[in-house]
C-alpha positions as a Python dict, from the first residue, in 0.01 Angstrom:
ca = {
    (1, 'X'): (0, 0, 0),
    (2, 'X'): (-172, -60, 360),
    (3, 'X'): (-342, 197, 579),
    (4, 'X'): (-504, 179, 914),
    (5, 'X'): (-793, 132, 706),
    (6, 'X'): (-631, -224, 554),
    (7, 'X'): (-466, -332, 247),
    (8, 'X'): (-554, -33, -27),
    (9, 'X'): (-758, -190, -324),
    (10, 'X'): (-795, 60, -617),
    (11, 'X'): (-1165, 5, -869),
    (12, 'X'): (-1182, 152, -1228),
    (13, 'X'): (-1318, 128, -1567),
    (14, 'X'): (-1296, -142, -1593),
    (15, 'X'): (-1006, -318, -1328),
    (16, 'X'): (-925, -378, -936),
    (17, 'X'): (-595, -324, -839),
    (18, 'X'): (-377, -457, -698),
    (19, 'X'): (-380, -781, -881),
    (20, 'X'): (-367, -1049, -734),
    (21, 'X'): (-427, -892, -366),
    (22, 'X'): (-285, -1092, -138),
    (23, 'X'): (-431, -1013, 249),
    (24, 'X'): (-353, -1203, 616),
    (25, 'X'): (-597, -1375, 782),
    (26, 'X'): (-852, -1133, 985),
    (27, 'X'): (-761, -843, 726),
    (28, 'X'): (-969, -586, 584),
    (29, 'X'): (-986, -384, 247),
    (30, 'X'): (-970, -28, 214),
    (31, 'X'): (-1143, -20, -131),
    (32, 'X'): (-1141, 340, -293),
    (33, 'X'): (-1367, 392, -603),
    (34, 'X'): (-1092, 627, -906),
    (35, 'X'): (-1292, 549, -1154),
    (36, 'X'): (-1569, 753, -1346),
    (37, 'X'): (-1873, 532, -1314),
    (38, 'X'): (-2029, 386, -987),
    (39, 'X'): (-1837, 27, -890),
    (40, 'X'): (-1867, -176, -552),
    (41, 'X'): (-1611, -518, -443),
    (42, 'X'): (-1767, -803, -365),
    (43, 'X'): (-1611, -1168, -222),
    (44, 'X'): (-1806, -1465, -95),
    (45, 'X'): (-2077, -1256, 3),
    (46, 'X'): (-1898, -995, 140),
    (47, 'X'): (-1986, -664, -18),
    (48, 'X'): (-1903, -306, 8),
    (49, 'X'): (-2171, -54, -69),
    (50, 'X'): (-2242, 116, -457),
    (51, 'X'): (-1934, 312, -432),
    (52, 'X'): (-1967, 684, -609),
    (53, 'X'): (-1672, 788, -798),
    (54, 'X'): (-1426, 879, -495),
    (55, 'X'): (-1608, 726, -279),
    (56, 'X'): (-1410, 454, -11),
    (57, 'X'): (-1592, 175, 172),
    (58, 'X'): (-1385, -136, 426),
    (59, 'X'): (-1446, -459, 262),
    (60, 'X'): (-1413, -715, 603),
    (61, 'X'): (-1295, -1017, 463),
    (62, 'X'): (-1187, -1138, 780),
    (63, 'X'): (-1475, -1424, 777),
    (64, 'X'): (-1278, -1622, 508),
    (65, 'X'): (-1054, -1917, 550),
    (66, 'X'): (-687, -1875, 396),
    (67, 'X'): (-718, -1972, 51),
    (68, 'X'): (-776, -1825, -288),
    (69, 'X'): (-1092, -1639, -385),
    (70, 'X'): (-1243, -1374, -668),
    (71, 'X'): (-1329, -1033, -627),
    (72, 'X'): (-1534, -854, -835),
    (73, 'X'): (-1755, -558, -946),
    (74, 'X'): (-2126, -664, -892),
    (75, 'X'): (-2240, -392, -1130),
    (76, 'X'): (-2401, -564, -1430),
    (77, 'X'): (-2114, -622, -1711),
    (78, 'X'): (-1814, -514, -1522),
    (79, 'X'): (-1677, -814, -1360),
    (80, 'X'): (-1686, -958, -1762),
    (81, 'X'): (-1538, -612, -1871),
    (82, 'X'): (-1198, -721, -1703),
    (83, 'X'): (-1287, -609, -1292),
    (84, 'X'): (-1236, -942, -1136),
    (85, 'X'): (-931, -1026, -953),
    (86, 'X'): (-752, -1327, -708),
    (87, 'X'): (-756, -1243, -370),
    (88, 'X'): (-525, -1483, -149),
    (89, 'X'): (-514, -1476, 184),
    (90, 'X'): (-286, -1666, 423),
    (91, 'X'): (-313, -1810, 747),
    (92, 'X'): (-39, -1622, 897),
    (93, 'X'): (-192, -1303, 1108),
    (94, 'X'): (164, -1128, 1132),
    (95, 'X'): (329, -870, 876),
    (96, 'X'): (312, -1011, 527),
    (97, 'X'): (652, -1002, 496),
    (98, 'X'): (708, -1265, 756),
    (99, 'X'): (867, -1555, 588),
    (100, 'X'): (665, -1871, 587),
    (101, 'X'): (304, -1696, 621),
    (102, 'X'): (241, -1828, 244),
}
């Protein structure tokens, strides 16, 4: 789902979904925290807060190239617990559903 906000990424015990996300170039997470525990999202040294349960933080990720990259919970454990995932992002700055943008 995208908001206003960007592509909507979902954290729990112990995932991220969507999985894989897949953004455009210049495009920014909406990352929500529904899970129980604190978890944050973190790419390439881009890195949203220590997110509360419910809490939501942006995730800019509009510094990276097109190309593949992992996401993942910084909080010690989780990212081996399963909360990693592929974020791919292309170099095509229209609607994803434009043909050819992948």
């Amino acid at each position: 789902a995208t908001s206003a906000a960007g592509e909507a990424v979902s954290l729990s015990e112990f995932s991220i979904s969507p999985n894989p996300i897949e953004i455009s170039a210049g495009e920014t997470l909406a990352v929500t925290n529904d899970g129980a525990i604190v978890h944050n999202l973190s790419a390439e040294g881009n890195t949203t807060p220590m997110l509360e349960p419910g809490d939501s933080a942006a995730l800019d990720l509009s510094s990276l190239a097109p190309g593949s990259y992992t996401l993942i919970c910084d909080v010690a454990g989780h990212a081996a617990a399963g909360m990693q995932t592929t974020a791919r992002t292309s170099g095509c700055t229209s609607s994803r559903t434009a043909r050819g943008c992948w």
